[in-house]
PDB file with one MODEL, atoms N, CA, C and O in Angstrom:
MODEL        1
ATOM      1  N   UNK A   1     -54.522 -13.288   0.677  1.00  0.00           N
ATOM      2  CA  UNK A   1     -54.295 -12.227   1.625  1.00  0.00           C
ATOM      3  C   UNK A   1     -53.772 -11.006   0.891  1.00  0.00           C
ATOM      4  O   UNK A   1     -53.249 -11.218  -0.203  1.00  0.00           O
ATOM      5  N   UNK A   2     -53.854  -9.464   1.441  1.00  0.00           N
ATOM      6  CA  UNK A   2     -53.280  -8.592   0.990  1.00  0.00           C
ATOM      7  C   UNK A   2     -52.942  -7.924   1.908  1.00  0.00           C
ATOM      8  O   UNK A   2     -53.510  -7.870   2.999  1.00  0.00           O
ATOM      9  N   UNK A   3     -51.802  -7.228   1.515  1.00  0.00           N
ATOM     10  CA  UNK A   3     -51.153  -6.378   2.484  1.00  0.00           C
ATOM     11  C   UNK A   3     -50.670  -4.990   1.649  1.00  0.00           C
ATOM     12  O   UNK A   3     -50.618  -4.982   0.419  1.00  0.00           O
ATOM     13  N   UNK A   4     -50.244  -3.549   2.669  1.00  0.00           N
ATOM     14  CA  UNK A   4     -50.658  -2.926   1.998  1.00  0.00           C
ATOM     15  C   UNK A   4     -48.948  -2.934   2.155  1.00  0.00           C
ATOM     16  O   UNK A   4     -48.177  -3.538   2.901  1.00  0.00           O
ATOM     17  N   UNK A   5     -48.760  -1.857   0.963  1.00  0.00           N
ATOM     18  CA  UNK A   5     -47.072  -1.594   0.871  1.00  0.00           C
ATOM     19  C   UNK A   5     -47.202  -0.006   0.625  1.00  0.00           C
ATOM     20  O   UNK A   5     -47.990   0.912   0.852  1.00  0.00           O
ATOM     21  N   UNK A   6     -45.609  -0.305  -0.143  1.00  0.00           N
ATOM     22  CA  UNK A   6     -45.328   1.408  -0.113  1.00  0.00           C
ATOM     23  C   UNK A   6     -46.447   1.870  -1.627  1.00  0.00           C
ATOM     24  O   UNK A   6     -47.132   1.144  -2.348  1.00  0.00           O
ATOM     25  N   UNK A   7     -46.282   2.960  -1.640  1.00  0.00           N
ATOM     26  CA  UNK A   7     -47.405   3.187  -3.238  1.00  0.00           C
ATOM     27  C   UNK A   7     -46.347   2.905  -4.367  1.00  0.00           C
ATOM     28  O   UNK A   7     -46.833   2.688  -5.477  1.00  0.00           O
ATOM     29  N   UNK A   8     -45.120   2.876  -4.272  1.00  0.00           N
ATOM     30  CA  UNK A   8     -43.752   2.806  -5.652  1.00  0.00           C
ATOM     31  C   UNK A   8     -43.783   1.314  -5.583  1.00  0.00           C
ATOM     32  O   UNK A   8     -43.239   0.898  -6.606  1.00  0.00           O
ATOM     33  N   UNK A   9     -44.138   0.433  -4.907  1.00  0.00           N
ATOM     34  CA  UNK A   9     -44.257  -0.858  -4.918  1.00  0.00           C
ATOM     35  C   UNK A   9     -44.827  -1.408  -6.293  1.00  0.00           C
ATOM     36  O   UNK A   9     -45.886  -0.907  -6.672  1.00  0.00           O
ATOM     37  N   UNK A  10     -44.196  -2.453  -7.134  1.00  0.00           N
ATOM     38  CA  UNK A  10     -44.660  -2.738  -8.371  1.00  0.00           C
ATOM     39  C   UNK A  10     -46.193  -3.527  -8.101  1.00  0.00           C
ATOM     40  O   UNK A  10     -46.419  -3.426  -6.896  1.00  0.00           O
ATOM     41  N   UNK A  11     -47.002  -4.062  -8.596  1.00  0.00           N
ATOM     42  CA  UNK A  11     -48.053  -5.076  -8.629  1.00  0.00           C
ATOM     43  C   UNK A  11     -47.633  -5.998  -8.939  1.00  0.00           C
ATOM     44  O   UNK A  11     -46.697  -5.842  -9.723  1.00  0.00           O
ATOM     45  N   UNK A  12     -47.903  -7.172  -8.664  1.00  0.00           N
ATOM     46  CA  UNK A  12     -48.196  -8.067  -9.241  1.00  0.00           C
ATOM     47  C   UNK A  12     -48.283  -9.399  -7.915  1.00  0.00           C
ATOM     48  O   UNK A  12     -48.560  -9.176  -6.737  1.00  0.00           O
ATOM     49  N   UNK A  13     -47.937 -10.883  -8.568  1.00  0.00           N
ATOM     50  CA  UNK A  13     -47.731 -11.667  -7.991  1.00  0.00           C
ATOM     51  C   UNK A  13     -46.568 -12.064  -6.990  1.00  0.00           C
ATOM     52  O   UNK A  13     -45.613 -12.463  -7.656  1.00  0.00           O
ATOM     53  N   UNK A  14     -46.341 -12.094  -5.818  1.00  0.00           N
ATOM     54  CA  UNK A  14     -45.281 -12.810  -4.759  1.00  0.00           C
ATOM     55  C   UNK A  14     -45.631 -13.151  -3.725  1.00  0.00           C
ATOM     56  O   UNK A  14     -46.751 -13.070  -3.220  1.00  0.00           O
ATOM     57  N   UNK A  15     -44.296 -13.735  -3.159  1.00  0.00           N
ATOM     58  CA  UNK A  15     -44.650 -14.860  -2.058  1.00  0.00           C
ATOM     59  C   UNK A  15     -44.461 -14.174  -0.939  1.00  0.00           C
ATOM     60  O   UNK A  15     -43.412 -13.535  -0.861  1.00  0.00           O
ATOM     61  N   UNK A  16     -45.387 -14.135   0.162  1.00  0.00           N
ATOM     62  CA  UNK A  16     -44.826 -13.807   1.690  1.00  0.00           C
ATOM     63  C   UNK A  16     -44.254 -14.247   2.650  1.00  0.00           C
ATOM     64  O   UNK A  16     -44.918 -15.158   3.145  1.00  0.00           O
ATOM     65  N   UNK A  17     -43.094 -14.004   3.315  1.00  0.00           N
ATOM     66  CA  UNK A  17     -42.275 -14.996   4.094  1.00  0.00           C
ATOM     67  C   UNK A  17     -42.791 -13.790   5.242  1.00  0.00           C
ATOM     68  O   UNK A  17     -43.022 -12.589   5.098  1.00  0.00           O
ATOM     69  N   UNK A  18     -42.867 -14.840   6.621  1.00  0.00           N
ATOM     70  CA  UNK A  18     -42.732 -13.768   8.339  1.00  0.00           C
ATOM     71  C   UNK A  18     -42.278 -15.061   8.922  1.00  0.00           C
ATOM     72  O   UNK A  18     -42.599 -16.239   8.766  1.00  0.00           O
ATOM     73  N   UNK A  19     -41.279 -14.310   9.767  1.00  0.00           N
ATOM     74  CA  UNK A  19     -40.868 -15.727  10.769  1.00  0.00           C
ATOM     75  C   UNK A  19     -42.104 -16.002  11.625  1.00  0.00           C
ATOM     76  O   UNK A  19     -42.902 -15.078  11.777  1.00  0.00           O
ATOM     77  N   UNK A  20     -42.331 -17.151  12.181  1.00  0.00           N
ATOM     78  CA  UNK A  20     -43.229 -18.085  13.103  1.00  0.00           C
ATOM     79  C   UNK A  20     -43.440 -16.935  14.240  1.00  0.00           C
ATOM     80  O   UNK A  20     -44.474 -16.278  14.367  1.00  0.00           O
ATOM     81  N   UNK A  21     -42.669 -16.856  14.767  1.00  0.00           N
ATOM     82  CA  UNK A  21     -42.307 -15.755  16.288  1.00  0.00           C
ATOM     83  C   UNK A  21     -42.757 -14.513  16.011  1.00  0.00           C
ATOM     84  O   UNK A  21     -43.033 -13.779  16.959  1.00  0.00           O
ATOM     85  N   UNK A  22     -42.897 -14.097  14.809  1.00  0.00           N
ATOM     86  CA  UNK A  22     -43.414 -12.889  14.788  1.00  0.00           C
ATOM     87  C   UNK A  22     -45.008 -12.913  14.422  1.00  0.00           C
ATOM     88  O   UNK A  22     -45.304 -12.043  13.602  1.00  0.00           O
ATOM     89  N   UNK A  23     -45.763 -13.481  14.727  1.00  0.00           N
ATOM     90  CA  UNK A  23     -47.130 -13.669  13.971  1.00  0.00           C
ATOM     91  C   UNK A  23     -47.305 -13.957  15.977  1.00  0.00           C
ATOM     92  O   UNK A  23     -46.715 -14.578  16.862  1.00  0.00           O
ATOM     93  N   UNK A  24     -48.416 -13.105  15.840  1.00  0.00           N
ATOM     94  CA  UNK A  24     -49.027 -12.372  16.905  1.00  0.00           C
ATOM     95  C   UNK A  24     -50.444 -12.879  17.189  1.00  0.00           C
ATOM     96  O   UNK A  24     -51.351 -12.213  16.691  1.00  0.00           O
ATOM     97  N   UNK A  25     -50.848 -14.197  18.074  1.00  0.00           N
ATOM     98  CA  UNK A  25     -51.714 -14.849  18.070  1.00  0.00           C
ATOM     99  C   UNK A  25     -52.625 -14.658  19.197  1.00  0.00           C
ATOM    100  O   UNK A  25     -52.149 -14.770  20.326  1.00  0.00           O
ATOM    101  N   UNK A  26     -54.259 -14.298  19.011  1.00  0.00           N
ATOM    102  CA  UNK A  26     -55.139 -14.079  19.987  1.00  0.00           C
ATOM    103  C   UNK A  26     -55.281 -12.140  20.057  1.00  0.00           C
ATOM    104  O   UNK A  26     -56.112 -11.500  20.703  1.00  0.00           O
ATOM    105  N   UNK A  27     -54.499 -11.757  19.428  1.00  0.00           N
ATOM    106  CA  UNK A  27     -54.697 -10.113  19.155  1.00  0.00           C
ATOM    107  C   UNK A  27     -55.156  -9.691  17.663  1.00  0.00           C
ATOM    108  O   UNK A  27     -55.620 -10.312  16.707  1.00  0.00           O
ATOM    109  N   UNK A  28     -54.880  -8.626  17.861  1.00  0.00           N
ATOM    110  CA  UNK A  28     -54.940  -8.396  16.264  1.00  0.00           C
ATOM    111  C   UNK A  28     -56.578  -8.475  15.832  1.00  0.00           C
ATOM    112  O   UNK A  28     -57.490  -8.719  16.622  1.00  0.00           O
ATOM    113  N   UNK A  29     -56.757  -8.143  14.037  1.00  0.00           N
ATOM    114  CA  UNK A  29     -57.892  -7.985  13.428  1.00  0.00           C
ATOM    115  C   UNK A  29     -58.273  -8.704  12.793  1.00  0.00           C
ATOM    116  O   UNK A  29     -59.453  -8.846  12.472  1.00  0.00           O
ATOM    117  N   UNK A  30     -57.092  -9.511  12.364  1.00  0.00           N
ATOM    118  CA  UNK A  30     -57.267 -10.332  11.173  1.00  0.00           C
ATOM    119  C   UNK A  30     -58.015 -11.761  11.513  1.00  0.00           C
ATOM    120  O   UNK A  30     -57.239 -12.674  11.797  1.00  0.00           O
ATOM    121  N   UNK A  31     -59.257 -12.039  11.519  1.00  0.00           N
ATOM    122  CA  UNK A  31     -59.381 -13.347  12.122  1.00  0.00           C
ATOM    123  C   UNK A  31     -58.564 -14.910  11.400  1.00  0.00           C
ATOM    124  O   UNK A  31     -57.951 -15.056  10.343  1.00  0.00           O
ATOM    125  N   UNK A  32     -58.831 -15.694  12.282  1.00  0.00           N
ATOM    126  CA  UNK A  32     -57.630 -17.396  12.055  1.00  0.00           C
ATOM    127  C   UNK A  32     -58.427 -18.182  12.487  1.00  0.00           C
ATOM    128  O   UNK A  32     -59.308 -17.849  13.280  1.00  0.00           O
ATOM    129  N   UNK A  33     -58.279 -19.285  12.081  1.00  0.00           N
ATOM    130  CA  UNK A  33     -58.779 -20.760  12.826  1.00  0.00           C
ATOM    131  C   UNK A  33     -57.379 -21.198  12.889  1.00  0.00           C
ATOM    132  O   UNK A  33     -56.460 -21.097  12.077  1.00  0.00           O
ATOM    133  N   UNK A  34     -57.481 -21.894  14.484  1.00  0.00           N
ATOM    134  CA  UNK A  34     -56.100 -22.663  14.918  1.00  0.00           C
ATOM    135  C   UNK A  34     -56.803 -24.122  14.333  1.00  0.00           C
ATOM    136  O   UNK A  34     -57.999 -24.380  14.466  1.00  0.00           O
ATOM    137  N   UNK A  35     -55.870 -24.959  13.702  1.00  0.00           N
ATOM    138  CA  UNK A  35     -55.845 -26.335  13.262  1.00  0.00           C
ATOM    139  C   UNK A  35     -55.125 -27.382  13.923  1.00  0.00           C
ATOM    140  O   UNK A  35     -55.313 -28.597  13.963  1.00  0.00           O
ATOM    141  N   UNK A  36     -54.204 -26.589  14.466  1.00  0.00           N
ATOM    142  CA  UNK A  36     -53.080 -27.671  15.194  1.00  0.00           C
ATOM    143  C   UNK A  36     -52.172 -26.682  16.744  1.00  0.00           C
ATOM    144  O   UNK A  36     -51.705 -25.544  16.774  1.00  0.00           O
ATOM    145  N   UNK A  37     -52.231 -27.490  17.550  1.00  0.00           N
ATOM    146  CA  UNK A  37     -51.679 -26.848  18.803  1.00  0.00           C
ATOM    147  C   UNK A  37     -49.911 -27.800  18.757  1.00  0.00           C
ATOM    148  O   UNK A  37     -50.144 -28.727  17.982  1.00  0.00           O
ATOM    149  N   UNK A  38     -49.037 -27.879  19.024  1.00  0.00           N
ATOM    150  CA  UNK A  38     -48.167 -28.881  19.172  1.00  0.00           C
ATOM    151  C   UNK A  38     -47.216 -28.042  19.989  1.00  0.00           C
ATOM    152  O   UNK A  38     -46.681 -26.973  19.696  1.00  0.00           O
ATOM    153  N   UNK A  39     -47.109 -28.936  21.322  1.00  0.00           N
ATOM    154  CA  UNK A  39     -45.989 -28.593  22.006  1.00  0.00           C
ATOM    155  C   UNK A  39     -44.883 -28.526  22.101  1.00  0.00           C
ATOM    156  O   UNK A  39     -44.300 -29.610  22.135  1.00  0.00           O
ATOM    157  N   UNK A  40     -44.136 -27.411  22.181  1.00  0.00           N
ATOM    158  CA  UNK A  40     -42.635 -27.400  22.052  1.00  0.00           C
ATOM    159  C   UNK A  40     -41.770 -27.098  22.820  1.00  0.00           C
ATOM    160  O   UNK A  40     -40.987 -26.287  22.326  1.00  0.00           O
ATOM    161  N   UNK A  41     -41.462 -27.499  24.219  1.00  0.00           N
ATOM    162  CA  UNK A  41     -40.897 -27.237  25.463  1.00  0.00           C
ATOM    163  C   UNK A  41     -42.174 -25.859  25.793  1.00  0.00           C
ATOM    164  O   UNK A  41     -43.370 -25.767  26.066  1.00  0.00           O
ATOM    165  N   UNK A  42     -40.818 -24.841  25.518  1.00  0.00           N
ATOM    166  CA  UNK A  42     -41.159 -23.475  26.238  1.00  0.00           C
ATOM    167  C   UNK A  42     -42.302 -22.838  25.130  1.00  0.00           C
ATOM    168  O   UNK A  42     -43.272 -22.116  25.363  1.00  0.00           O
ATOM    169  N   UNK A  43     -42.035 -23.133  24.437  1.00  0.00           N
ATOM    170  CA  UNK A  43     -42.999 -23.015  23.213  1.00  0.00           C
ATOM    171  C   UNK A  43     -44.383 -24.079  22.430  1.00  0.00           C
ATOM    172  O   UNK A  43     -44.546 -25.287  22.252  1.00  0.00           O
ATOM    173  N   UNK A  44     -45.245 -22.702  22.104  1.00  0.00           N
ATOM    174  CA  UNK A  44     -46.310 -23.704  21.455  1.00  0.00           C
ATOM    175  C   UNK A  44     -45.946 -23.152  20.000  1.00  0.00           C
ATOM    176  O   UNK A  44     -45.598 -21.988  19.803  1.00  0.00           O
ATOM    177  N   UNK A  45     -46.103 -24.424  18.697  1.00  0.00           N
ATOM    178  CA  UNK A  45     -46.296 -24.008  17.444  1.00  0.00           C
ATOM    179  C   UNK A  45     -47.745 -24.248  17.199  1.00  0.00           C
ATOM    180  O   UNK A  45     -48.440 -25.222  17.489  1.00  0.00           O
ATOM    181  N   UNK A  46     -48.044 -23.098  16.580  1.00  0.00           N
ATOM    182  CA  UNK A  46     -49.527 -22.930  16.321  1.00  0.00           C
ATOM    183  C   UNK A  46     -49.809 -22.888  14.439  1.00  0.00           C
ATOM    184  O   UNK A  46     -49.497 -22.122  13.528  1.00  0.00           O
ATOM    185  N   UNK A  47     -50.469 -24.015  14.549  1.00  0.00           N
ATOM    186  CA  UNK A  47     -50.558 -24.147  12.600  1.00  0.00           C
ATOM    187  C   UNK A  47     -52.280 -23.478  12.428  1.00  0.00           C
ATOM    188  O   UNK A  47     -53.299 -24.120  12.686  1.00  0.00           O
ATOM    189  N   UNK A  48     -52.232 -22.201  11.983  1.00  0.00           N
ATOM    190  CA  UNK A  48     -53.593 -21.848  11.424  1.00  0.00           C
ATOM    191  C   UNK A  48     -54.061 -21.485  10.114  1.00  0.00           C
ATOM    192  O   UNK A  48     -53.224 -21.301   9.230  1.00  0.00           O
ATOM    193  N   UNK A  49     -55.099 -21.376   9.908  1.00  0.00           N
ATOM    194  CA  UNK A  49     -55.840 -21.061   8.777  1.00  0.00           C
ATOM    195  C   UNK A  49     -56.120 -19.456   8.445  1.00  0.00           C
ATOM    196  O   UNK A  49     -57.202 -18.922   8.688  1.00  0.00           O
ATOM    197  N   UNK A  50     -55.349 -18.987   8.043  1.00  0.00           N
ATOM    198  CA  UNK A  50     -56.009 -17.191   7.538  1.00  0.00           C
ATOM    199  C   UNK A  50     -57.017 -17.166   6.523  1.00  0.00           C
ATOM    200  O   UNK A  50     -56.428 -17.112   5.443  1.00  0.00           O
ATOM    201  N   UNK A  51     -58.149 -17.177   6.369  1.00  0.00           N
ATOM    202  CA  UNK A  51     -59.047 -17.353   4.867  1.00  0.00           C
ATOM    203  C   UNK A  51     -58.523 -17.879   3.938  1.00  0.00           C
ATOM    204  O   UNK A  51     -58.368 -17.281   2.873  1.00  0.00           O
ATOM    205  N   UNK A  52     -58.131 -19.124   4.134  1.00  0.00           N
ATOM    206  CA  UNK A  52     -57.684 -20.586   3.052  1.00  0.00           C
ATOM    207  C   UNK A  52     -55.914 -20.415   3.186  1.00  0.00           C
ATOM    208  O   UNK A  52     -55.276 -21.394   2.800  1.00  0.00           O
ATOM    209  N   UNK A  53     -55.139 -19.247   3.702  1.00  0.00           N
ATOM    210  CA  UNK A  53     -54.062 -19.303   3.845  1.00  0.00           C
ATOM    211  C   UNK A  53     -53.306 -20.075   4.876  1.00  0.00           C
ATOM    212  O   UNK A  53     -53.753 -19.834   5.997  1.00  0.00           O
ATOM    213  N   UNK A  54     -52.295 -20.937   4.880  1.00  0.00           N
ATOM    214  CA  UNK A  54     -51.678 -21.896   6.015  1.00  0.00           C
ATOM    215  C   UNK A  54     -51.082 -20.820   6.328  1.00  0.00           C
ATOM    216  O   UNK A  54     -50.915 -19.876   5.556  1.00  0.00           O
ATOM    217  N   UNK A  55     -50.591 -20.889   7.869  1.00  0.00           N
ATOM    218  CA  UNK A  55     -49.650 -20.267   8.771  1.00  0.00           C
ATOM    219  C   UNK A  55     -49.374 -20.706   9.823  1.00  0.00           C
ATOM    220  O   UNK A  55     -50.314 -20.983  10.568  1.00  0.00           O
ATOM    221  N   UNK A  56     -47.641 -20.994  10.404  1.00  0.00           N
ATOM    222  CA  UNK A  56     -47.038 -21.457  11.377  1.00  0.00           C
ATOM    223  C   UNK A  56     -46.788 -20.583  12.048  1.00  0.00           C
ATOM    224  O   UNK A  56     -46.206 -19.670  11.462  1.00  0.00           O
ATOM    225  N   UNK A  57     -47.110 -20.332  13.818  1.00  0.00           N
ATOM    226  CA  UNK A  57     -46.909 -18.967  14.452  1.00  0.00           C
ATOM    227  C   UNK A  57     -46.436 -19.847  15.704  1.00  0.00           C
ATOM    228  O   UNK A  57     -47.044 -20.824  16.140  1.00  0.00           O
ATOM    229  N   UNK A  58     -45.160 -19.286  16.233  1.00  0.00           N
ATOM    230  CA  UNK A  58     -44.645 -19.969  17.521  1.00  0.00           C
ATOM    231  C   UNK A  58     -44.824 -18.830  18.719  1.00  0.00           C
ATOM    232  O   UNK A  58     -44.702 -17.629  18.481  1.00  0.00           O
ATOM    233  N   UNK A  59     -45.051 -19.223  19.695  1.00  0.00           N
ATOM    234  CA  UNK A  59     -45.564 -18.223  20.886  1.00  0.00           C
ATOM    235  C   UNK A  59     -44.910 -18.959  21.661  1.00  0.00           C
ATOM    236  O   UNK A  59     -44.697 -20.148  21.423  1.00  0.00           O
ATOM    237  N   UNK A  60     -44.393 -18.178  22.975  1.00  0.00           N
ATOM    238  CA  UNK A  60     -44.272 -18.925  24.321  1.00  0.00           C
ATOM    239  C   UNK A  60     -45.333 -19.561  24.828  1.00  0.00           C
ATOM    240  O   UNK A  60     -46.500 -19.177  24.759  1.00  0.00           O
ATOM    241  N   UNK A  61     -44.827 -20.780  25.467  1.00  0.00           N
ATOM    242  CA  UNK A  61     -45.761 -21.655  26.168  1.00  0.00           C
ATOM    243  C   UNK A  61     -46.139 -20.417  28.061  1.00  0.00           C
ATOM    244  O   UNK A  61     -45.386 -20.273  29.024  1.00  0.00           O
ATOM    245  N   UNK A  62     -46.844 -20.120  27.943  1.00  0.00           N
ATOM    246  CA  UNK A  62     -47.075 -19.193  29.050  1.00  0.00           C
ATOM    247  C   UNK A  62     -48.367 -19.235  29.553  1.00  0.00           C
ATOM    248  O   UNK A  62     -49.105 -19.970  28.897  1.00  0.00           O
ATOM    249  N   UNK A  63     -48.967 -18.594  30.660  1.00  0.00           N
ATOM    250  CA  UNK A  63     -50.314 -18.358  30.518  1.00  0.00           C
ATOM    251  C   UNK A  63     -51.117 -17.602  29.891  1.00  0.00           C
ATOM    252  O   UNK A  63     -52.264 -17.231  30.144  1.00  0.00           O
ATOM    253  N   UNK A  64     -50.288 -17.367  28.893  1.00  0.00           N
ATOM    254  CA  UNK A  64     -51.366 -16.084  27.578  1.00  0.00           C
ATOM    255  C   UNK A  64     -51.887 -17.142  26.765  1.00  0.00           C
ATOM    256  O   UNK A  64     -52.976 -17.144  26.190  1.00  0.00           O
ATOM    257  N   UNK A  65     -50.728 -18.341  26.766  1.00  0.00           N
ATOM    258  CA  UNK A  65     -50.925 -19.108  25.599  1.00  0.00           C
ATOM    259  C   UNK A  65     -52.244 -20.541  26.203  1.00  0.00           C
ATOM    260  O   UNK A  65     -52.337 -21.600  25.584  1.00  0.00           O
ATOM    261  N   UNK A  66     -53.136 -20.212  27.508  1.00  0.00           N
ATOM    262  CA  UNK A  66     -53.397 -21.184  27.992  1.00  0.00           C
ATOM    263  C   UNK A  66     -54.925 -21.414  26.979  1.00  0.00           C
ATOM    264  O   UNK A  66     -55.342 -22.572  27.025  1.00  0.00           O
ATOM    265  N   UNK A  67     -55.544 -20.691  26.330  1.00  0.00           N
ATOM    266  CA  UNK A  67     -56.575 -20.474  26.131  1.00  0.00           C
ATOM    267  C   UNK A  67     -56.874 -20.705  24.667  1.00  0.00           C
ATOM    268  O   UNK A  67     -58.013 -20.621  24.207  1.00  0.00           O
ATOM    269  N   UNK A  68     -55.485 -21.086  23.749  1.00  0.00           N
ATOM    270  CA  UNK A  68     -55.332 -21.416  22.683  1.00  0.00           C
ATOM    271  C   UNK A  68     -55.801 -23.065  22.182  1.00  0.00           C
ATOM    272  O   UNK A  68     -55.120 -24.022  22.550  1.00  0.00           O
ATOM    273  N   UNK A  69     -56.906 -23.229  21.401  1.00  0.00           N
ATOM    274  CA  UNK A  69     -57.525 -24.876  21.203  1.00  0.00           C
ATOM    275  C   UNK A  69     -57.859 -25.332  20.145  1.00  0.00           C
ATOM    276  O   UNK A  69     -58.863 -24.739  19.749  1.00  0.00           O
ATOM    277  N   UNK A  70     -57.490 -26.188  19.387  1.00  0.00           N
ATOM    278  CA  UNK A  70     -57.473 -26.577  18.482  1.00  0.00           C
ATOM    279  C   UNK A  70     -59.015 -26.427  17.942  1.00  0.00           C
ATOM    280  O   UNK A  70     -60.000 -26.547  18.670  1.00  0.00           O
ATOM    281  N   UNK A  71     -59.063 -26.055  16.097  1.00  0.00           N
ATOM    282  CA  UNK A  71     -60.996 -25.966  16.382  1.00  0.00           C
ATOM    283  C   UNK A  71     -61.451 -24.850  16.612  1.00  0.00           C
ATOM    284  O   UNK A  71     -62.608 -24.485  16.403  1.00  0.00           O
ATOM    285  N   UNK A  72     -60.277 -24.013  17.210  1.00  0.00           N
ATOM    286  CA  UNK A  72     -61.141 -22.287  17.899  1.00  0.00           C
ATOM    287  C   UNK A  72     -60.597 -21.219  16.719  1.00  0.00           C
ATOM    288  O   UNK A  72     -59.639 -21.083  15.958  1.00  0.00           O
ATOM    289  N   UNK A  73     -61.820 -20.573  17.072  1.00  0.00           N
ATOM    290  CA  UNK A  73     -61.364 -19.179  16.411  1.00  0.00           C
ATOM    291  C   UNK A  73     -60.811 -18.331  17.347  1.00  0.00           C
ATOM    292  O   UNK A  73     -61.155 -18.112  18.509  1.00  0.00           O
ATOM    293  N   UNK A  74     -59.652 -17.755  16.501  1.00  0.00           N
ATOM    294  CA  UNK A  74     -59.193 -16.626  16.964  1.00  0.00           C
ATOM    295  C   UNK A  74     -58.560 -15.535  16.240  1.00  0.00           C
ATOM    296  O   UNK A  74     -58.533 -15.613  15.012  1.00  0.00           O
ATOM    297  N   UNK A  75     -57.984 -14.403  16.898  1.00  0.00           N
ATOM    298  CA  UNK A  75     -56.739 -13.503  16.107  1.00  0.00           C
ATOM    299  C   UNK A  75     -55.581 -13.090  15.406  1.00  0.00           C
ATOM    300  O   UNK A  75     -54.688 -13.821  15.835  1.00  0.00           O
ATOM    301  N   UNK A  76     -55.268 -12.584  14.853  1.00  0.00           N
ATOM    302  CA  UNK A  76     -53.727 -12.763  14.965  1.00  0.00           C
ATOM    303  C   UNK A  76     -53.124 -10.973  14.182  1.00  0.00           C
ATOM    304  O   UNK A  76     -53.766 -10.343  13.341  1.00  0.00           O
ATOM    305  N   UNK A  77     -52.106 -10.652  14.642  1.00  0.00           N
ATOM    306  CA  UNK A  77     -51.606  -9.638  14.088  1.00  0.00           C
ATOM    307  C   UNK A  77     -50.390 -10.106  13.280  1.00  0.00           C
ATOM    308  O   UNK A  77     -49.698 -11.051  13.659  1.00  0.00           O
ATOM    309  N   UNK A  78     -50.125  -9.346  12.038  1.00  0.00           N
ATOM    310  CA  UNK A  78     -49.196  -9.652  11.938  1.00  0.00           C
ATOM    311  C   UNK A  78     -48.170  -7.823  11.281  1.00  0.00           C
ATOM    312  O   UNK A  78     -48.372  -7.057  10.338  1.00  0.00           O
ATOM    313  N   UNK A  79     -47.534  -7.846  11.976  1.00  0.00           N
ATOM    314  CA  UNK A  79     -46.379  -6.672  12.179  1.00  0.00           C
ATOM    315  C   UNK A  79     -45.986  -6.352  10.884  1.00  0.00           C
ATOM    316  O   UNK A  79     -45.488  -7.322  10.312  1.00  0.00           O
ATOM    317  N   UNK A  80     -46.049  -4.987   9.990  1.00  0.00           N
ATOM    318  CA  UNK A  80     -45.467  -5.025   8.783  1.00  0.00           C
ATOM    319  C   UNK A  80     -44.334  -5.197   8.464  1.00  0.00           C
ATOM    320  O   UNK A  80     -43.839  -5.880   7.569  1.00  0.00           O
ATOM    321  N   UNK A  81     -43.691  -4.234   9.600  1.00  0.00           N
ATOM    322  CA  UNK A  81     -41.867  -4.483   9.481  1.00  0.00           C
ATOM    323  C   UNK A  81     -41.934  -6.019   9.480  1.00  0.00           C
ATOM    324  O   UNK A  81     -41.314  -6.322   8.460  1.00  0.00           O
ATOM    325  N   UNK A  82     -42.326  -7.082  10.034  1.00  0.00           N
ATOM    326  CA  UNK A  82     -41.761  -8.346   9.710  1.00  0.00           C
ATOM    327  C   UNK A  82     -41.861  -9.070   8.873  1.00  0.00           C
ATOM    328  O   UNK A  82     -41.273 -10.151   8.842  1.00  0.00           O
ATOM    329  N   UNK A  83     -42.874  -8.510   7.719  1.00  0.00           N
ATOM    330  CA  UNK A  83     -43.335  -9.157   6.416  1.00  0.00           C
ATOM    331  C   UNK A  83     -42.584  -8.965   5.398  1.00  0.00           C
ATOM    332  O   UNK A  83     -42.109  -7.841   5.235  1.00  0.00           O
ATOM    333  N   UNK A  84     -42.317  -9.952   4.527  1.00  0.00           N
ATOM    334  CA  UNK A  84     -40.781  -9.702   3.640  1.00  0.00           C
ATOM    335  C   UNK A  84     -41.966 -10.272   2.306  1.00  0.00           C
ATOM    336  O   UNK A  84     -42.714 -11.245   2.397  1.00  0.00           O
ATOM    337  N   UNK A  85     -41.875  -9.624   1.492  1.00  0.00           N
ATOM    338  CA  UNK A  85     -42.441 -10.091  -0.111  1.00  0.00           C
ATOM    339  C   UNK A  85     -41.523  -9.795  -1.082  1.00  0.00           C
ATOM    340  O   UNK A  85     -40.806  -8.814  -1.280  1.00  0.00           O
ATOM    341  N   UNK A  86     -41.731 -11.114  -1.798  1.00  0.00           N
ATOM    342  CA  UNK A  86     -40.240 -11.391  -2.773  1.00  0.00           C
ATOM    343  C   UNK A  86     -40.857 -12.154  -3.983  1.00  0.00           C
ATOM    344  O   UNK A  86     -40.997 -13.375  -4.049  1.00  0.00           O
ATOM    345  N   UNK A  87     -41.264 -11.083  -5.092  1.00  0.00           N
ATOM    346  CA  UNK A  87     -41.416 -11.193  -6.334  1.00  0.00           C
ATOM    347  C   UNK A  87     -41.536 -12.557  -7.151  1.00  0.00           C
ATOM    348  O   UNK A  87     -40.431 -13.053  -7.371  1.00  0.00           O
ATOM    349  N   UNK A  88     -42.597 -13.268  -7.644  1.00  0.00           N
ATOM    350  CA  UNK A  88     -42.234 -14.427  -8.262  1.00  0.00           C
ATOM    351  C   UNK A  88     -42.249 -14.087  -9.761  1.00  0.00           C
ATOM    352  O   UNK A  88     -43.309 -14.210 -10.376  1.00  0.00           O
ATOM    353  N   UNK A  89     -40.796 -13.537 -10.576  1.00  0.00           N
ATOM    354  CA  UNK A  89     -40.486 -13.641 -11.217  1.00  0.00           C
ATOM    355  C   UNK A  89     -39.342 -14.218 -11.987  1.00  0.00           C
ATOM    356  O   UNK A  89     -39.298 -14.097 -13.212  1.00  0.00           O
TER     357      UNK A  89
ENDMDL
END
C-alpha cells in the first residue's frame, strides 16, 4: 500500500498502524475483500484483504453494517489523520 505524506517526509521503509474503528468500510476508493465477518455484541470486526494487505476494521453492528458478507467485495476509506507510520529503523 502507499500513502501519500507530507513532501519533508523521509523515504523509505515503515510500518502502518490505524485503529480498527477508524477504517471506514463499504465507502471509500480503495477496494477490499472481506474474509471474515465476526460478531461482537454492538459491533462487527471485519478482517479484510487490501491488495495482499491484512486489515482489522470494527464498525457498529447497525443497519449500514447489514450488507457486509464474507467473500464480497467491497470499500473502504481510510482517514489520513488516523494513519500513524513509524519508521523501521
Amino acid at each position: 500500500m502507499r500513502f501519500a505524506g507530507p513532501q519533508s517526509a523521509p523515504m523509505g521503509d515503515g510500518m502502518v498502524m490505524i485503529r480498527p474503528e477508524r477504517i471506514h468500510v463499504g465507502t471509500g476508493s480503495q477496494p477490499a475483500m472481506i474474509e471474515r465477518v465476526t460478531f461482537a455484541g454492538s459491533s462487527l470486526r471485519i478482517a479484510l484483504n487490501v491488495g495482499g494487505v491484512k486489515l482489522i476494521a470494527e464498525i457498529p453492528n447497525d443497519e449500514h453494517s447489514r450488507n457486509l458478507e464474507e467473500d464480497k467485495a467491497t470499500h473502504i476509506d481510510l482517514l489520513a489523520d488516523a494513519v500513524r507510520v513509524l519508521p523501521l529503523n
